[in-house]
N, C-alpha and C positions, 0 to 999 in steps of 0.2 A: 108471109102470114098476115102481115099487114094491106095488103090490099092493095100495092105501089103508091102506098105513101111516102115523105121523105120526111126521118127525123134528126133536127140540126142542134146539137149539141153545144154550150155557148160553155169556156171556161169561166172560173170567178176572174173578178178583178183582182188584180197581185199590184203591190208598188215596186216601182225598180228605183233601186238607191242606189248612192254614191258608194265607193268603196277606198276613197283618198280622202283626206282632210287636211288642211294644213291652216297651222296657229300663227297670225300677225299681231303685233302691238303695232296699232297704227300711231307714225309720230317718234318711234325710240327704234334706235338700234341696240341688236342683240348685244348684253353687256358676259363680260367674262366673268364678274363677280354679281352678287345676290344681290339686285335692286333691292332699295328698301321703301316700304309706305306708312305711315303715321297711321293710327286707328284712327279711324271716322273721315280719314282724309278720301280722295275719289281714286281711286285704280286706274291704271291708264287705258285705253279703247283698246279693244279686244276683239279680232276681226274674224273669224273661222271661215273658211272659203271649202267647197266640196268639189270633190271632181270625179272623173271618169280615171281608175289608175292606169290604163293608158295614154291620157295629156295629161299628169300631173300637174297643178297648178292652174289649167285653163278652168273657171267656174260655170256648173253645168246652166247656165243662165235659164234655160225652161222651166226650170225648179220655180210655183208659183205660190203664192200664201195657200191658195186651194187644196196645193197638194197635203196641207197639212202635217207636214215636215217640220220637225222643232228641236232646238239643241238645247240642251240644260248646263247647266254650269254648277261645280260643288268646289267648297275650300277643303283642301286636304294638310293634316298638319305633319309636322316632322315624321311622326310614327305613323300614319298611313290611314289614319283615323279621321272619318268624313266630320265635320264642327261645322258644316254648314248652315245646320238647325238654330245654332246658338251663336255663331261669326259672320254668315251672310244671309240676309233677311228678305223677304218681299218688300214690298212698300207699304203694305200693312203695317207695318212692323220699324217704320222709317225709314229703313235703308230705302236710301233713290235707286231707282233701274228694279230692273225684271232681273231674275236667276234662269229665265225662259226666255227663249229669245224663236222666232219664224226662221225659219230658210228661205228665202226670197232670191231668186239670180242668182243660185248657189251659193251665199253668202248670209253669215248671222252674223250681229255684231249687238256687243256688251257694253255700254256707256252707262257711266255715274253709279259703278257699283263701289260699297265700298265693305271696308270688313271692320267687325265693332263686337267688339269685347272679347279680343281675343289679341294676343301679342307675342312675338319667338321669331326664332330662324323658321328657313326652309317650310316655309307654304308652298303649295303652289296649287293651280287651279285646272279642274278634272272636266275636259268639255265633252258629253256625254251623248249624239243623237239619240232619236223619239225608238229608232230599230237597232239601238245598242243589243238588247240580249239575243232578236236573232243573230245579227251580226256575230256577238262573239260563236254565237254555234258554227256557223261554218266559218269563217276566217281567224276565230283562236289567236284575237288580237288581245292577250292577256297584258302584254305591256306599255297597251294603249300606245302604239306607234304613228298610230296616223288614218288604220284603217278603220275600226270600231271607234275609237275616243282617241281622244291626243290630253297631254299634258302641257300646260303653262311651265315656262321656266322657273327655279327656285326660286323664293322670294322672302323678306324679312318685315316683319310688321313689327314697328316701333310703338310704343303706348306714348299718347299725347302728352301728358306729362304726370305728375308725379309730386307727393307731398309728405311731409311727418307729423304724424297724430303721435301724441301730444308736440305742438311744436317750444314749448319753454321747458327746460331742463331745471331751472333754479339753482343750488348751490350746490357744491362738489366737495367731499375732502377728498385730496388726495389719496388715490388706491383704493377707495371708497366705490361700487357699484352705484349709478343713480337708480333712486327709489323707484321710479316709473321705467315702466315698455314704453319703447319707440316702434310705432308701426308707419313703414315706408308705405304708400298707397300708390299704384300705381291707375292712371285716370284717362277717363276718352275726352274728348271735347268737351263733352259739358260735365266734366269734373265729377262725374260716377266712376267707383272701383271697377275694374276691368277684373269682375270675379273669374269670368271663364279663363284666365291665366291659370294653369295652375301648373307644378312645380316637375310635369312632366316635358314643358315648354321650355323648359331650360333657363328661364329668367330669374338672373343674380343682384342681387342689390349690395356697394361696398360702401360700409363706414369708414368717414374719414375723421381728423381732429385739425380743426383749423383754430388759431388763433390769430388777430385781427384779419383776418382774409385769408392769412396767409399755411400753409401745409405744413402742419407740425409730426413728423415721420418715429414710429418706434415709441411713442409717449398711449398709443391707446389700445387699451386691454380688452378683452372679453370677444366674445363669437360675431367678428367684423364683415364675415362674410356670410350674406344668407341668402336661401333659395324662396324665389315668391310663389306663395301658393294660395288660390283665389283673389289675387290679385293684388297682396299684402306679403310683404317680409317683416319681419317681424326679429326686434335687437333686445334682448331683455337682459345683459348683465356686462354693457358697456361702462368703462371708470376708464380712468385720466392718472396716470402711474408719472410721477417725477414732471409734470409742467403744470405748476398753480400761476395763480394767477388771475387777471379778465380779461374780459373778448376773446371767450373761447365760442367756439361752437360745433356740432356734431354735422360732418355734411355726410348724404348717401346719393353714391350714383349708381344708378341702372348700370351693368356692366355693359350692354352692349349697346346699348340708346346714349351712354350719357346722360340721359338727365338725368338733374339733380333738387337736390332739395335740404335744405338747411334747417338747426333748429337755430332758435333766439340765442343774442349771446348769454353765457353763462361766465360765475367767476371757479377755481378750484382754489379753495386753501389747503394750504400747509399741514402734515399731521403731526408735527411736534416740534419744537426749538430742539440744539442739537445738542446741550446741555447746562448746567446750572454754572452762571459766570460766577467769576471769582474774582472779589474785589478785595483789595489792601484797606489795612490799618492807616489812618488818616488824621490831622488835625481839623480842628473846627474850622471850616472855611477854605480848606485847600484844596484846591484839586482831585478828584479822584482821575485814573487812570483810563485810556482807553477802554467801552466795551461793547465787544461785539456778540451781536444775538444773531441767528444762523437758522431762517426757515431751513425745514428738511421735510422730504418726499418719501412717502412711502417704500421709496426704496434706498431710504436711507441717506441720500444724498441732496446738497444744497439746490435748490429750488433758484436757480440760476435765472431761468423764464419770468420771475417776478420783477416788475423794475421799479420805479417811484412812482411811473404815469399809473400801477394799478392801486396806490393807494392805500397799501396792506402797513398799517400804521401801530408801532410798537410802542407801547408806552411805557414810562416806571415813576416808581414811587417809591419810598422809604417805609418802614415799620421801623417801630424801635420798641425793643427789651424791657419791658418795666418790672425791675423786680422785684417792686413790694407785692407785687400781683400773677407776679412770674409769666405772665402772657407777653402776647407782642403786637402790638394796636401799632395803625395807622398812622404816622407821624406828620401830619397838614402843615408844610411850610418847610419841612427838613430840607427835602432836597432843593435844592434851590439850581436855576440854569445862568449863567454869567457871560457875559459879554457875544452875547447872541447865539447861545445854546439854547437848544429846547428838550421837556420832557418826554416830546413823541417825536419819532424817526420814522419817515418810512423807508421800508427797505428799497434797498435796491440790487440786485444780480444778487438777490436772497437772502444780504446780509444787513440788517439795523445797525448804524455804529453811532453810539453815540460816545464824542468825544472829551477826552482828561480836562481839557482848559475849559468845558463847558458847564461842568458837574460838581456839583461841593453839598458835603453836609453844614448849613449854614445855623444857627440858632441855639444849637443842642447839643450835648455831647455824651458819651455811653456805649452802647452795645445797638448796632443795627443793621437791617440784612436792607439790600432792593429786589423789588417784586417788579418783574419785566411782561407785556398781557400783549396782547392781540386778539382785537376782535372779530371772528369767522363769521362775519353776515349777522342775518338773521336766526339761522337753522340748527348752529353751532355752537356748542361753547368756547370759550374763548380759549386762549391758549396761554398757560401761567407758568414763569419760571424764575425760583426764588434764588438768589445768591447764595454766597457764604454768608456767617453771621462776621462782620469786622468791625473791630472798634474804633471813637471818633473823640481825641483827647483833645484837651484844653490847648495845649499849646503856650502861645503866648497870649496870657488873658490881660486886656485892658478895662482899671476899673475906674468910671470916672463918676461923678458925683450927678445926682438929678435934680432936677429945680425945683428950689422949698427945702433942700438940706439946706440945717443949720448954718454945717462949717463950709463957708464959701471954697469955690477949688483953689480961686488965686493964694486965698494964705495957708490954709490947710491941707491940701494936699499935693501943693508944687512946692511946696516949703520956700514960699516967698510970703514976704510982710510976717509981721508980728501978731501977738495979740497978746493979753494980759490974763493971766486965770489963778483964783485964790486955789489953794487945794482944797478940795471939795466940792469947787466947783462942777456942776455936770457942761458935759464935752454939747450937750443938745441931740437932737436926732439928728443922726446921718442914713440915706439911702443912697448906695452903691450900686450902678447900673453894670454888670458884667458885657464887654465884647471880646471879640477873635482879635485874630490880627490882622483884619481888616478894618476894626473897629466897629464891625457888624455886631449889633446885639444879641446877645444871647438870650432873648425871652424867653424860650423855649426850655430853659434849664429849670427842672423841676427838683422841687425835694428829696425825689427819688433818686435823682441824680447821686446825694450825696457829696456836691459842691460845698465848701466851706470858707468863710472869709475870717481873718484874724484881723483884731487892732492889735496894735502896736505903738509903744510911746517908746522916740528914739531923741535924744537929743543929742546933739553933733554930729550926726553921723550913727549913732550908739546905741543897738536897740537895747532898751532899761529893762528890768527884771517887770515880769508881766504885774507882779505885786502891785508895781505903779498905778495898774489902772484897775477900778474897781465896777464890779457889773459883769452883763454879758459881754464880752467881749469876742467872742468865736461863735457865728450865725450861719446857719445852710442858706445858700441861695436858693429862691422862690419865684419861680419867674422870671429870671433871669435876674431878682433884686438881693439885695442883702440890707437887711434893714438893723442898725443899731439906735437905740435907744437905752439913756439914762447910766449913761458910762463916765468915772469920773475919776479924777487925778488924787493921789494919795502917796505919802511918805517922801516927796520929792518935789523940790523945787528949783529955779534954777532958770536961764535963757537957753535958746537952744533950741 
């Protein structure tokens, strides 16, 4: 019907593709364990070769840029989930290399790719040719074996490193929660949170308790183990149970990177002395006995971790009873330290001691307790712990004369030399200086006291009927003084 014409029929143009693939890391041999790579660091060369699956491995080298043949590359993470959007970038975007790579001589290859903001086990990387979806329609290579797409070996991306916001803790009591969140950051290269971490990646961050450097185990309380999510773990009700002290500090490591990150040192004090010491009844000027003060830990026990080097310094001081006013004030001067004692100790292996041959109530005598302090920093109050109340007696009292008494000591009161006196005579003014039996002054004896001094006229040996002496003759000590004035000789006369 055509007339012997001839009509020639041209098919369209079709592309014939490879139907093998095979994945090299050019430079590394296959490892039996999960390489690992630092965020922002480079990946190592990634070589895809295509072939005919009849000479597996020969590259179908005809394969030209023209053909227009391209392989694409995606990160896949642990759960099966493409992150390439937000872990592998164009160069828009910074990341160096293409995620698209040419077929040229049957061969693509991936250089200076890297992955950023993203960190966990088990990545690995999904090499995808330009005719993946017909592909999988007829070869139903769902587990991307080789024929449609192949898979990179498993692989673990580390996060660069790692920091704690807030990094200063400040002061501790023992078994005490710090006031502030510690937020662990985990960071790429240039020290931005690696938000897309998030807590589906697996990545653990553990507190630890160090003090001077060194791994203090079983002392640190609250939720030490946490999961990061947007890039941050986060410790909110860490405390410090039984080691006070300083140079502590809080460290956190990535559990599977390792790094780490510290805060500044910190001190923990003590939450209580371990109870109210008990001191003996005493003379003026002697000794008081061993006593020991006993940080203790919120769990009750001596605070052993404390030593001298941290400086946790106990002090004491004396109050004493004054009963005309029934209060009990501050006694400035009481306690007194002797032959290279002192009034502050610092502890050490937890315990203040301050020593019997160091300590005397010197001045004074009556009813008096010690008040034992420590002070916790700044943040704290101090820590106060009062004795018993025990009393501090005279003893053996030395009373000797002060300059500007009348009756000189050599004749009148060593009973050496004479002197001549009519009856009626007055004796003049005497002041009587009371000491211990150290011969230490007693200035500090007040009226309240209730101290009393007596004259006394003895001759031979013989004290005389008090009749003899006429005046005051019975004075409170004042100050540590007893003062007589205008006392004088009557009904008796005689040597002696």
């Amino acid at each position: 019907g055509l007339g012997g014409y001839w009509v020639e029929l041209a098919s369209p143009k079709v592309a014939v593709v490879p139907d093998r693939m095979t994945l090299e890391v050019v430079g590394l041999a296959t490892s039996t364990t999960q390489p690992v790579v630092r965020v922002d660091d480079f990946l190592p060369h990634f070589r895809v070769s295509f072939s005919d699956s009849a000479k597996p491995g020969v590259p179908l080298s005809q394969i030209a840029s023209g053909d227009m043949l391209t392989l694409s590359i995606r990160l896949i993470d642990q759960h099966g989930v493409d992150v390439t959007s937000v872990a592998i970038a164009a160069p828009v975007t910074a990341t160096m290399g293409s995620t698209t790579a040419s077929i040229v001589a049957g061969v693509a290859d991936f250089r200076n790719l890297k992955v950023v903001n993203r960190s966990g086990k088990s990545f690995r990387l999904l090499f995808t040719p330009s005719w993946h979806p017909r592909c999988v329609d007829k070869l139903m290579d769902v587990a991307c074996a080789g024929e449609c797409c192949i898979y990179s070996q498993l692989f673990t991306v580390f996060p660069y490193a790692s920091r704690v916001n807030p990094p200063s803790v400040g002061e501790l009591l023992d078994g005490t929660a710090a006031s502030q969140e510690f937020a662990v950051e985990l960071l790429d290269s240039s020290s931005n949170i690696l938000t897309g971490v998030a807590t589906p990646d697996g990545l653990r961050v553990q507190a630890y308790l160090l003090q001077r450097g060194k791994f203090v185990y079983d002392r640190l309380a609250g939720t030490t183990l946490v999961a990061v999510d947007s890039g941050v773990a986060m410790f909110t009700d860490l405390s410090v149970v039984g080691n006070g002290g300083s140079g502590l500090a809080f460290r956190f490591d990535e559990v599977s990177s390792l790094l780490s990150a510290s805060t500044l040192a910190f001190s923990v004090f003590p939450l209580a002395f371990d109870s109210f010491p008990t001191v003996g009844d005493a003379e003026v000027g002697a000794p008081l006995q061993d006593i020991a003060i006993r940080l203790l830990g919120a769990d009750g026990k001596v605070m052993s971790s404390v030593t001298s080097g941290d400086a946790f310094m106990v002090g004491v001081a004396a109050q004493k009873f004054l009963a005309a006013t029934e209060v009990w004030e501050a006694c400035a001067g009481c306690l007194q330290a002797r032959g290279g004692g002192v009034l502050r100790v610092a502890a050490d292996l937890g315990v203040a001691t301050f020593r019997a041959e160091s300590l005397n109530i010197s001045g004074s005598v009556g009813r008096f307790r010690l008040v034992f302090t420590l002070a916790r920093g700044s943040t704290f109050p101090g820590l106060l712990a009062t004795s018993n109340n025990f009393s501090v007696d005279a003893g053996t009292i030395v009373v000797v004369p002060v300059n500007g008494s009348t009756l000189p000591v050599q004749m009148d009161l060593t009973g050496t030399g004479t002197r001549q006196l009519v009856v009626g005579d007055a004796l003049g003014n005497v002041t009587l200086a009371l000491g211990d039996a150290l011969s230490s002054p007693l200035l500090l004896v007040a009226l309240a006291d209730n101290i009393e001094i007596q004259m006394e006229l003895v001759q031979r040996g013989k004290v005389l009927s008090a009749a003899t002496l006429a005046g005051v003759t019975r004075v409170k000590v004042d100050g540590g003084l007893a003062r007589f004035s205008g006392v004088t000789v009557q009904g008796v006369a005689g040597t002696g």
